[in-house]
N, CA, C and O atoms as CSV, one atom per row, in Angstrom:
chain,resi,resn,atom,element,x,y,z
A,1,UNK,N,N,27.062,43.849,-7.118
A,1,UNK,CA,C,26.304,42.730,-6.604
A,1,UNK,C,C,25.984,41.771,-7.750
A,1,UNK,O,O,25.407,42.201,-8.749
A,2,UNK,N,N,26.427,40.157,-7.616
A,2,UNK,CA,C,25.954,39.585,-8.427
A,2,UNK,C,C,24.448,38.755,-8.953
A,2,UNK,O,O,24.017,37.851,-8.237
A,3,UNK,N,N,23.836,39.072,-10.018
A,3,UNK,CA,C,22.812,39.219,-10.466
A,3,UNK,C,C,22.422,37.702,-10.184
A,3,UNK,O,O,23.292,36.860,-10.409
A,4,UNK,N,N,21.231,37.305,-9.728
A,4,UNK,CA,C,20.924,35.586,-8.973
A,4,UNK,C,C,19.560,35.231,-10.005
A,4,UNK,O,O,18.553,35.938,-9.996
A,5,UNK,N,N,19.711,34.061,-10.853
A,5,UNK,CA,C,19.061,33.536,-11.874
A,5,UNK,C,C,18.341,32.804,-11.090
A,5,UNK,O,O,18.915,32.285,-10.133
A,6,UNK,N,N,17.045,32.592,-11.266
A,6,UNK,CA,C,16.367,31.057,-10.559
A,6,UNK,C,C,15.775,30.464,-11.706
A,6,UNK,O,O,14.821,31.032,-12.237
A,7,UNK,N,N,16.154,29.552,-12.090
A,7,UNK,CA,C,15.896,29.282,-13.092
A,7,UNK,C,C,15.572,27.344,-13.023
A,7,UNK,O,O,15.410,26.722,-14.073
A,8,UNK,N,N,15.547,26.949,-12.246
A,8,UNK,CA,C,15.355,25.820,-11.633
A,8,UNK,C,C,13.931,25.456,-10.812
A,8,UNK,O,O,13.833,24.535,-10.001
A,9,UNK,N,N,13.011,26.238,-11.138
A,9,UNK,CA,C,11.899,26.111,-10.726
A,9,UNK,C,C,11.120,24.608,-11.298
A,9,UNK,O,O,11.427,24.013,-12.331
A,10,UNK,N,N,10.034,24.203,-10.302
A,10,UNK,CA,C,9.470,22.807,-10.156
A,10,UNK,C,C,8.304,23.436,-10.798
A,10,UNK,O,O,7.869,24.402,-10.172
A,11,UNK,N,N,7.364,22.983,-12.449
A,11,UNK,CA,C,5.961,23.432,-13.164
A,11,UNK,C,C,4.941,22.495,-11.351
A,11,UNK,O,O,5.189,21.566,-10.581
A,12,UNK,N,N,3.904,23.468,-11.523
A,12,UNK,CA,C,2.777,23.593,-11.044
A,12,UNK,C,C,2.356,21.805,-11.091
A,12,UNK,O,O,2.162,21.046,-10.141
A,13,UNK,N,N,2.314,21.539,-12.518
A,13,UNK,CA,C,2.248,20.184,-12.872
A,13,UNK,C,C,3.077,19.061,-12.274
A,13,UNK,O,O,2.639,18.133,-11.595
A,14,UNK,N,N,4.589,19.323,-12.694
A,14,UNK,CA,C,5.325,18.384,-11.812
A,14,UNK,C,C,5.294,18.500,-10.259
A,14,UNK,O,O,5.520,17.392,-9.773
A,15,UNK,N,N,5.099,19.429,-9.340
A,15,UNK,CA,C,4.742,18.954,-7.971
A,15,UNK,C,C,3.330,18.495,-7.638
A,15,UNK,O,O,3.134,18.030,-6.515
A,16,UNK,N,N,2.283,18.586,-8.547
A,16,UNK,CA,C,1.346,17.750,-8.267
A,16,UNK,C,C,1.344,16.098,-8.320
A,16,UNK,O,O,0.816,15.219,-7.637
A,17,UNK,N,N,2.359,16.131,-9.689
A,17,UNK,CA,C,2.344,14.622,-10.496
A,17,UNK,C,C,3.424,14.013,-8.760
A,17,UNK,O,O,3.195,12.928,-8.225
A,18,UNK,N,N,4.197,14.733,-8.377
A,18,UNK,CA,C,5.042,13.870,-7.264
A,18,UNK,C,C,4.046,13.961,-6.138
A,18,UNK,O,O,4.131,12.967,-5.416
A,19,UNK,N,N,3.220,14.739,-5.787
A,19,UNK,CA,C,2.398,14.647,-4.750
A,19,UNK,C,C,1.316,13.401,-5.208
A,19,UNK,O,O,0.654,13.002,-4.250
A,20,UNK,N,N,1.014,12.703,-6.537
A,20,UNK,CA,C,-0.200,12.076,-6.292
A,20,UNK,C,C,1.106,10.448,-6.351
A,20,UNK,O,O,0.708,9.312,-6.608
A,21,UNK,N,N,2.060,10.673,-6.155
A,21,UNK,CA,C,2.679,9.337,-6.038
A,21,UNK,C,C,2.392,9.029,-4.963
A,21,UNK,O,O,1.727,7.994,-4.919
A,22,UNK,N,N,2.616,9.507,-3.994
A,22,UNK,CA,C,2.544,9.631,-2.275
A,22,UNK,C,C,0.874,8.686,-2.442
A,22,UNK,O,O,-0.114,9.322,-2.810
A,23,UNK,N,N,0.781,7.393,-2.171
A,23,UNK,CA,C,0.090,6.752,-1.668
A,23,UNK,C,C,-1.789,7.026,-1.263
A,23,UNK,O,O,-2.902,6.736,-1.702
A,24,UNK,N,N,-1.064,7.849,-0.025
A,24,UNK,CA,C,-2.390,8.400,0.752
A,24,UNK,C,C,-2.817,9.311,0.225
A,24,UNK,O,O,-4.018,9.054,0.139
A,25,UNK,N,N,-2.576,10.630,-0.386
A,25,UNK,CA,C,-2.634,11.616,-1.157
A,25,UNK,C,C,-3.790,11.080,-2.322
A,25,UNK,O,O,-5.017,11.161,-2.274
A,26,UNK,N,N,-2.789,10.432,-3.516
A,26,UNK,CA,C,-3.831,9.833,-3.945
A,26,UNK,C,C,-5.114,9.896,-4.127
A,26,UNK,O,O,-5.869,10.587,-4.810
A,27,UNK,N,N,-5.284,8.483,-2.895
A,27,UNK,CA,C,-6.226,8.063,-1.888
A,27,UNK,C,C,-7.683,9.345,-1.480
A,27,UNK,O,O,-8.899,9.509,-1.580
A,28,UNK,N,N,-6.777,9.793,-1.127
A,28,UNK,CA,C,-7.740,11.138,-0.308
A,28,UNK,C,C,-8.126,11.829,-1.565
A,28,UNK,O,O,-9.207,12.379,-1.353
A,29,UNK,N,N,-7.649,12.085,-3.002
A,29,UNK,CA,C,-8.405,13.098,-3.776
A,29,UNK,C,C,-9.181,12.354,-4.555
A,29,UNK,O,O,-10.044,12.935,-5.213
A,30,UNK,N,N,-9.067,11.142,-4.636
A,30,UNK,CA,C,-9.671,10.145,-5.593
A,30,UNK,C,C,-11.745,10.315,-4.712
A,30,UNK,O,O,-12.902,10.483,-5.096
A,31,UNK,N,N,-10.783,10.069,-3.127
A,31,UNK,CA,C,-12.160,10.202,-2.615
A,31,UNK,C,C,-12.867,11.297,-2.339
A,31,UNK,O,O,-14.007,11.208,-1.883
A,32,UNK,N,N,-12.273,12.466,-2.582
A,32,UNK,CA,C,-12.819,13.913,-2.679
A,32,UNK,C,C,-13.904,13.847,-3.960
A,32,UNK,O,O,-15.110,14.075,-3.865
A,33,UNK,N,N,-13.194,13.487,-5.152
A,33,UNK,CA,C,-13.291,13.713,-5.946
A,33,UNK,C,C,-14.806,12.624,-6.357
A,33,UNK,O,O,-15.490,12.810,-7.364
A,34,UNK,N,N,-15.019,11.740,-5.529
A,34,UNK,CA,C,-16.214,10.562,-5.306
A,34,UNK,C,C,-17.427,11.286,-4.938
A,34,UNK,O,O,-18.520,11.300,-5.504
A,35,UNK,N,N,-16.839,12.174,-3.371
A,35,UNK,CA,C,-17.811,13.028,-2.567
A,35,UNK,C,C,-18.653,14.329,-3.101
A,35,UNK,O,O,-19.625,14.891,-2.597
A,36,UNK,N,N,-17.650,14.706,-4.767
A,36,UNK,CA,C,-18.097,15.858,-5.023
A,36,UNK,C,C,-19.473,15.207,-6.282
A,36,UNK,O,O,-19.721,15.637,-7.408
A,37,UNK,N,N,-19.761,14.707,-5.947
A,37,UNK,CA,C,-20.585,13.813,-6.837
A,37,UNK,C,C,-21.974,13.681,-6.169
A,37,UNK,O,O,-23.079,13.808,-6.694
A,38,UNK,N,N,-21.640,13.382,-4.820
A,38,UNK,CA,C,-22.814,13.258,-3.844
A,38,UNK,C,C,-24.311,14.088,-4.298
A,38,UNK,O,O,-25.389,13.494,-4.334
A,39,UNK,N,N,-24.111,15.925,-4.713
A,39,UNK,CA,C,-25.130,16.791,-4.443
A,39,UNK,C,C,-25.685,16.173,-6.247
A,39,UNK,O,O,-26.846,16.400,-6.585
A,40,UNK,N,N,-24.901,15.568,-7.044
A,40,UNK,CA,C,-25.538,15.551,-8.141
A,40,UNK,C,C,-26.224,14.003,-8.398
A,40,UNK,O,O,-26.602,13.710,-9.532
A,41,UNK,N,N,-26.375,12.919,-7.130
A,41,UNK,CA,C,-26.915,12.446,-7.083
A,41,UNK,C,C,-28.066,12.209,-6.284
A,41,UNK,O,O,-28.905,11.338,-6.514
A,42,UNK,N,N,-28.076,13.014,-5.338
A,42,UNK,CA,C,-29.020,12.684,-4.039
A,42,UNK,C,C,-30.314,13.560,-4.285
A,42,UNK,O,O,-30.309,14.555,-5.011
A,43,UNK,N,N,-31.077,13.235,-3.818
A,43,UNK,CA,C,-32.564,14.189,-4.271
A,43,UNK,C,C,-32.367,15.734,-3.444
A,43,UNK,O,O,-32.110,15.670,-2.241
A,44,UNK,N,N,-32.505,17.288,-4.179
A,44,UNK,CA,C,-32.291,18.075,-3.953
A,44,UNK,C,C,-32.715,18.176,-2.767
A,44,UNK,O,O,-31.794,18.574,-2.053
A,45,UNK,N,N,-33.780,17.992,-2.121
A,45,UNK,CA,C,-33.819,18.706,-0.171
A,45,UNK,C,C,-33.067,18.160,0.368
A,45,UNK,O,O,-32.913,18.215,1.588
A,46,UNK,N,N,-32.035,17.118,-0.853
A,46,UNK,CA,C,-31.368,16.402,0.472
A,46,UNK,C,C,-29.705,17.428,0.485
A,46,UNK,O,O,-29.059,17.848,1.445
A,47,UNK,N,N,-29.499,17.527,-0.748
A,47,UNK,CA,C,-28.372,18.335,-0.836
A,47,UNK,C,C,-27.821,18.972,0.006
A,47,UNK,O,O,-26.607,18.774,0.070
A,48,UNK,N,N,-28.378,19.914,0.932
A,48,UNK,CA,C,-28.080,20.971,1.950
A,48,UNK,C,C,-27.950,20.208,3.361
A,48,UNK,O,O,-27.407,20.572,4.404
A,49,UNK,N,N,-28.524,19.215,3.088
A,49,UNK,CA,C,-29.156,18.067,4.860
A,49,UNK,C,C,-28.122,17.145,4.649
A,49,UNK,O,O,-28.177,16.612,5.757
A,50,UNK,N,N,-27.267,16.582,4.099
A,50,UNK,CA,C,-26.361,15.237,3.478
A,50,UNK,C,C,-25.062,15.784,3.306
A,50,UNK,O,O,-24.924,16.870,2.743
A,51,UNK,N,N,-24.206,15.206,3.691
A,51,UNK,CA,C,-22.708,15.042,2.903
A,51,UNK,C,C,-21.581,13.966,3.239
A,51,UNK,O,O,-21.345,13.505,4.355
A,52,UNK,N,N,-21.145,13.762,2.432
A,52,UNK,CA,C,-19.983,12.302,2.676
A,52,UNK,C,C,-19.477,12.665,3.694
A,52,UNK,O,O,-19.484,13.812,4.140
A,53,UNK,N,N,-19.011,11.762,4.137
A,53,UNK,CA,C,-18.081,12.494,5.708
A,53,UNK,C,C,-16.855,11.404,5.431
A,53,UNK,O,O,-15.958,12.141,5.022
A,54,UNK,N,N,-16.351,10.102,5.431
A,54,UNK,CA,C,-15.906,9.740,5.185
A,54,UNK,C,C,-15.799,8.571,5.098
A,54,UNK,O,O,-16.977,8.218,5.056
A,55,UNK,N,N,-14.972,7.348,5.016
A,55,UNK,CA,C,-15.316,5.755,4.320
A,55,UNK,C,C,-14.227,4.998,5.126
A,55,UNK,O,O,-13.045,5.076,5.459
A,56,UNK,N,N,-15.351,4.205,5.244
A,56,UNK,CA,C,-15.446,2.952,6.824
A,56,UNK,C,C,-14.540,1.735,5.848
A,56,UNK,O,O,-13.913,1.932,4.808
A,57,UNK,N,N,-14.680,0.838,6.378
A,57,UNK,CA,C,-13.728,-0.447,6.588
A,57,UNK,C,C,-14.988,-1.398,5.336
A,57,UNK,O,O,-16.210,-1.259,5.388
A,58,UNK,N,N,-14.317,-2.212,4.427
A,58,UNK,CA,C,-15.067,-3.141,3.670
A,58,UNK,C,C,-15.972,-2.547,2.290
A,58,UNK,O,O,-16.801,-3.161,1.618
A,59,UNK,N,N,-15.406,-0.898,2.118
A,59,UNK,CA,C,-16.518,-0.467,0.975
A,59,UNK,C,C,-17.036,0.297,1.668
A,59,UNK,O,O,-17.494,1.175,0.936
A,60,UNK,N,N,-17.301,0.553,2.914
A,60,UNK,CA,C,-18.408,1.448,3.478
A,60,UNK,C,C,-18.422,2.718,2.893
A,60,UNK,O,O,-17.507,2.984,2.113
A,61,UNK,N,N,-19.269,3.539,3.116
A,61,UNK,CA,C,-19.227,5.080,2.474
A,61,UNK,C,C,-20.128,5.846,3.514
A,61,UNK,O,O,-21.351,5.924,3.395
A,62,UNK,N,N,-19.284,6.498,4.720
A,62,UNK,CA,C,-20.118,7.273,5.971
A,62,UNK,C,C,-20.536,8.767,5.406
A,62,UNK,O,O,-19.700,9.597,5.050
A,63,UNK,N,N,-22.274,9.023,5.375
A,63,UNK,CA,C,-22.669,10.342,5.139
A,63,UNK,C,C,-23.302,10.739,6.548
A,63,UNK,O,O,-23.802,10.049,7.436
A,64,UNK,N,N,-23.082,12.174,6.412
A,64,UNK,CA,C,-23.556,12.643,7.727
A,64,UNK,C,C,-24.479,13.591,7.105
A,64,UNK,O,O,-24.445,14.450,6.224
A,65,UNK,N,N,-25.504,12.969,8.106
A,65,UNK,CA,C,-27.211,13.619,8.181
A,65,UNK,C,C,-27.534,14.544,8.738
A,65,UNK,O,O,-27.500,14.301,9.944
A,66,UNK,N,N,-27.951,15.850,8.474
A,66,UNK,CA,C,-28.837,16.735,9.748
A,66,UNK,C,C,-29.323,16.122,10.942
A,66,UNK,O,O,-28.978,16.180,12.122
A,67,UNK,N,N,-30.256,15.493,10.289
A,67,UNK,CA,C,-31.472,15.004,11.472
A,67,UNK,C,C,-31.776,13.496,10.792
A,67,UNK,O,O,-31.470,13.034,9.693
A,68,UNK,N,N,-32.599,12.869,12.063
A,68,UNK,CA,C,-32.587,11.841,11.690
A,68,UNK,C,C,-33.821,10.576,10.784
A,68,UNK,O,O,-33.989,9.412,10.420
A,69,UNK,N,N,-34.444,12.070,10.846
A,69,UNK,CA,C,-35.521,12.072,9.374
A,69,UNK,C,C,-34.638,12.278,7.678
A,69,UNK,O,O,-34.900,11.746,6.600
A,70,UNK,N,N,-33.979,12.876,7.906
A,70,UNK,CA,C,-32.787,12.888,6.523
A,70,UNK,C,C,-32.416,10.979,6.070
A,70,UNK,O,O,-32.836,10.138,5.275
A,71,UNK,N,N,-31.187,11.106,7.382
A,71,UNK,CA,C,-30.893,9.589,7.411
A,71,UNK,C,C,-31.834,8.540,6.859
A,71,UNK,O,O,-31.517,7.882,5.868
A,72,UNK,N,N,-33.538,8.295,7.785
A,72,UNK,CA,C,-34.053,7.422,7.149
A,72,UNK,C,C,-33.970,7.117,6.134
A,72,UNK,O,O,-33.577,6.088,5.585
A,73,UNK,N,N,-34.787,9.081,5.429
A,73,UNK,CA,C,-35.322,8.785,4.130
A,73,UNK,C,C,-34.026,8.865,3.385
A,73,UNK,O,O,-34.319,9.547,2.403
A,74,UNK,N,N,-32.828,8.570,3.302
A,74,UNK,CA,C,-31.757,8.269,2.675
A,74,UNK,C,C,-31.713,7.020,2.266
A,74,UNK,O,O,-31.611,6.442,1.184
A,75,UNK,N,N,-31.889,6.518,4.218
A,75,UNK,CA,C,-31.590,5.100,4.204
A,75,UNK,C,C,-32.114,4.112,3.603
A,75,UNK,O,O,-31.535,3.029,3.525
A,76,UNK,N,N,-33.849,4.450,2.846
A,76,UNK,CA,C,-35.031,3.983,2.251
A,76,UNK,C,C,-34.486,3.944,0.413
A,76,UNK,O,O,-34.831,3.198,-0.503
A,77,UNK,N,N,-33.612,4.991,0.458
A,77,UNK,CA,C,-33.142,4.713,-0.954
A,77,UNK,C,C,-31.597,4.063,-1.357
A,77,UNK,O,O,-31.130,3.878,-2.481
A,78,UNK,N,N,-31.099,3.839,-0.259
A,78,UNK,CA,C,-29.794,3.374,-0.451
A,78,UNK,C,C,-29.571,2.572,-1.542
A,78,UNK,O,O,-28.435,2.724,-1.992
A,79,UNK,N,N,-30.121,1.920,-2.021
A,79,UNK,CA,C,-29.922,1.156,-3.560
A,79,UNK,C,C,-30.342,1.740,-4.658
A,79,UNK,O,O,-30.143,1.439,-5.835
A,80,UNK,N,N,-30.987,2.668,-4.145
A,80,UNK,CA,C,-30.927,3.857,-5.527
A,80,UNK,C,C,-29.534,4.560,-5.825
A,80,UNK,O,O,-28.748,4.613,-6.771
A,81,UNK,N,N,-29.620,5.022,-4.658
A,81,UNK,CA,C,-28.218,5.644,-4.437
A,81,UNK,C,C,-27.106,5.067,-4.865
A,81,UNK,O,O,-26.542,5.495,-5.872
A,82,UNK,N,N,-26.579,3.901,-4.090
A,82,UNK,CA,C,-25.548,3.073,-4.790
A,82,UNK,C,C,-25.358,3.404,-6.783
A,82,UNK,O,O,-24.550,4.023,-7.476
A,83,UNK,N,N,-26.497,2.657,-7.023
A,83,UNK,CA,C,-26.805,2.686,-8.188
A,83,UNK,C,C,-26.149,4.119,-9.274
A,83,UNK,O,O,-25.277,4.193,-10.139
A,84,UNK,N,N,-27.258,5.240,-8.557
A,84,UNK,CA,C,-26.414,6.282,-9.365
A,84,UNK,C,C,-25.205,6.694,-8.934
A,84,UNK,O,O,-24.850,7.616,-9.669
A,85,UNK,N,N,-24.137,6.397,-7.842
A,85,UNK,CA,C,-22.505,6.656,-7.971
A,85,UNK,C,C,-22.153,5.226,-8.685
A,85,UNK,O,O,-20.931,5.233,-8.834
A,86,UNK,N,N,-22.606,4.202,-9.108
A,86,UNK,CA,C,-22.211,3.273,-10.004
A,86,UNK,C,C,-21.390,3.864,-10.789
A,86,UNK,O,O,-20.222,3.689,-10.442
A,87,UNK,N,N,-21.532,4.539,-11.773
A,87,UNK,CA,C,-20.813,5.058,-12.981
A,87,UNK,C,C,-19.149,6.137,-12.188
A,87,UNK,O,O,-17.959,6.125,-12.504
A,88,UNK,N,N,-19.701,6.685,-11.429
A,88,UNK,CA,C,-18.541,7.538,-10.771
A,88,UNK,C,C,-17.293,6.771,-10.198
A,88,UNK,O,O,-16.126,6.929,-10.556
A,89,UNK,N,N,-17.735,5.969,-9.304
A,89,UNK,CA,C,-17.145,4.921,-8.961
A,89,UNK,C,C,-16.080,3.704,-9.809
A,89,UNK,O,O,-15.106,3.015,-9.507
A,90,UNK,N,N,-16.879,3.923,-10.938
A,90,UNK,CA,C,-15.770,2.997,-12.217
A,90,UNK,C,C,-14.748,3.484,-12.809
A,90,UNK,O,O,-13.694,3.021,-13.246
A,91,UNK,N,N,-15.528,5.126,-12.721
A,91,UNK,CA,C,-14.462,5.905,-13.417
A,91,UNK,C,C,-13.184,5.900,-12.378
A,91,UNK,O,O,-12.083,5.476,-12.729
A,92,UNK,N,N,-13.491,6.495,-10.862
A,92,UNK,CA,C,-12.546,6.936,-10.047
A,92,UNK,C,C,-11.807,5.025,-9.639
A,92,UNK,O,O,-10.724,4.942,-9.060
A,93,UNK,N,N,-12.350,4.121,-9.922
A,93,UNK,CA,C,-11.729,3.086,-9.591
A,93,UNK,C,C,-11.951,3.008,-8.047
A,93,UNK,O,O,-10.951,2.931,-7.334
A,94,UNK,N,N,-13.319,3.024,-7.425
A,94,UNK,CA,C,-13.867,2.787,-6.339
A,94,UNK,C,C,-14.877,2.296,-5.817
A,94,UNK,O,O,-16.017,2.613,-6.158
A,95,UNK,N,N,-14.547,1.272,-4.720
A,95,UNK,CA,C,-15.538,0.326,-4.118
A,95,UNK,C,C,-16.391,0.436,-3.168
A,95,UNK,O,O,-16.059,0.102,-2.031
A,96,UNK,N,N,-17.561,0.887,-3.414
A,96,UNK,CA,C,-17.939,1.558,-2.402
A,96,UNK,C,C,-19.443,0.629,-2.491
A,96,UNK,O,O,-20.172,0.848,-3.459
A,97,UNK,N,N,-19.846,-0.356,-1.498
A,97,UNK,CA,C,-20.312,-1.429,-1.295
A,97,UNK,C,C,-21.969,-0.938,-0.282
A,97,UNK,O,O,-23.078,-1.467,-0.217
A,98,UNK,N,N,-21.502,0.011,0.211
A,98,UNK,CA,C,-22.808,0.082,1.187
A,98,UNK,C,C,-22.721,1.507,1.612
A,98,UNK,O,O,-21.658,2.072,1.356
A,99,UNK,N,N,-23.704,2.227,2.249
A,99,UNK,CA,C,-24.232,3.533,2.899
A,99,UNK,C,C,-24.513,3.230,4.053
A,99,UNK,O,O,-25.316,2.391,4.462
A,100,UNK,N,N,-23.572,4.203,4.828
A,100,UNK,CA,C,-23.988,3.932,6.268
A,100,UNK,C,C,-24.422,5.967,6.836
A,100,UNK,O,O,-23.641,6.913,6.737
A,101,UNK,N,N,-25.769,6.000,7.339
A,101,UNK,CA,C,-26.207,7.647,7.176
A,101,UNK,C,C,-25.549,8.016,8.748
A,101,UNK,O,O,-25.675,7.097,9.557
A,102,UNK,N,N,-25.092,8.852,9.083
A,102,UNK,CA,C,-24.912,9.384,10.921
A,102,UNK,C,C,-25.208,10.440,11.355
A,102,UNK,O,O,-24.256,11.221,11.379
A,103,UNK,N,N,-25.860,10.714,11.614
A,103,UNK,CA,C,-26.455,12.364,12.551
A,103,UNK,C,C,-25.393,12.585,13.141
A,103,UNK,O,O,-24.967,13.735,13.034
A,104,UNK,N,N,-24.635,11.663,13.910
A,104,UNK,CA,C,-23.710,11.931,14.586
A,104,UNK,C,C,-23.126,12.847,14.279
A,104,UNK,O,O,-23.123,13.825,15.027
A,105,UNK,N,N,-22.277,12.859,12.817
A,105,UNK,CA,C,-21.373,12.797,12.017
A,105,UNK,C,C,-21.482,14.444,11.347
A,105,UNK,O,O,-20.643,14.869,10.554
A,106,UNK,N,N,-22.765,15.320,11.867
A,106,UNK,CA,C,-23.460,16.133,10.975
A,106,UNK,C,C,-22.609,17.028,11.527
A,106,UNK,O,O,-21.945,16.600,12.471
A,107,UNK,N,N,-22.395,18.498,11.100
A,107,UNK,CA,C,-21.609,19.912,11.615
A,107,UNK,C,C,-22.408,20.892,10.798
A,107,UNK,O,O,-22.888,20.413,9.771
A,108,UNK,N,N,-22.565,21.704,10.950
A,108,UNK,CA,C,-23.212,23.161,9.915
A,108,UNK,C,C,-22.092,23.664,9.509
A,108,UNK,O,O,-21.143,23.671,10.292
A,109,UNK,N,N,-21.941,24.238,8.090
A,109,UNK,CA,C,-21.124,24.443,7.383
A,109,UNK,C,C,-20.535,26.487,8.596
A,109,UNK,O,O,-19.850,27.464,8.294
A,110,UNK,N,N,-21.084,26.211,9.458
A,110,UNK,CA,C,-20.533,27.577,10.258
A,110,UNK,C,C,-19.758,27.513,11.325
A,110,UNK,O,O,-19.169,28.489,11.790
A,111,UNK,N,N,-19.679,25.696,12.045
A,111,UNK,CA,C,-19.308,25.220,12.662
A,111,UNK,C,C,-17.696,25.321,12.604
A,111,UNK,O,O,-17.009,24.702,13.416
């Protein structure tokens, strides 16, 4: 039986580097990578009650709220907020213009 070499294998590295060409890909980790930022800016009770959900039309940035006492008191700091993903945002090369909070939008991480 003849002995079969594979020796043509794709590094770990190069199928990532061709996966972040792909446009949307990108796109989507740039903004993962925005969202994972969220718990180290938002005031801790909010941490567990808050999370990005995803980003609207014009800059928007949709977080989904527990309840709709969360939302307010989110909504009361939204220019704080802005403010501290300022720096994240320059780095990742993202425009993110306004906070919009949604109960709607909320799921329990058991859901």
């Amino acid at each position: 039986m003849e002995k079969i070499l594979y020796t043509n294998f794709e590094s770990a590295d190069e199928i990532i580097a061709s996966l972040l060409e792909n446009k949307d890909i990108k796109r989507a980790v740039t903004r993962s990578n925005l969202y994972a930022f969220w718990k180290k800016i938002v005031k801790p009770k909010y941490k567990d009650k808050s999370r990005p959900w995803g980003m609207g039309g014009n800059g928007l940035m949709i977080i989904a709220c527990e309840n709709s006492i969360v939302a307010q008191e989110l909504a009361m700091s939204k220019a704080l907020l802005l403010a501290k993903l300022e720096p994240y945002m320059k780095t990742l090369k993202i425009n993110v213009k306004d906070l919009k909070f949604d109960v709607k939008r909320w799921q329990s991480e058991e859901e």
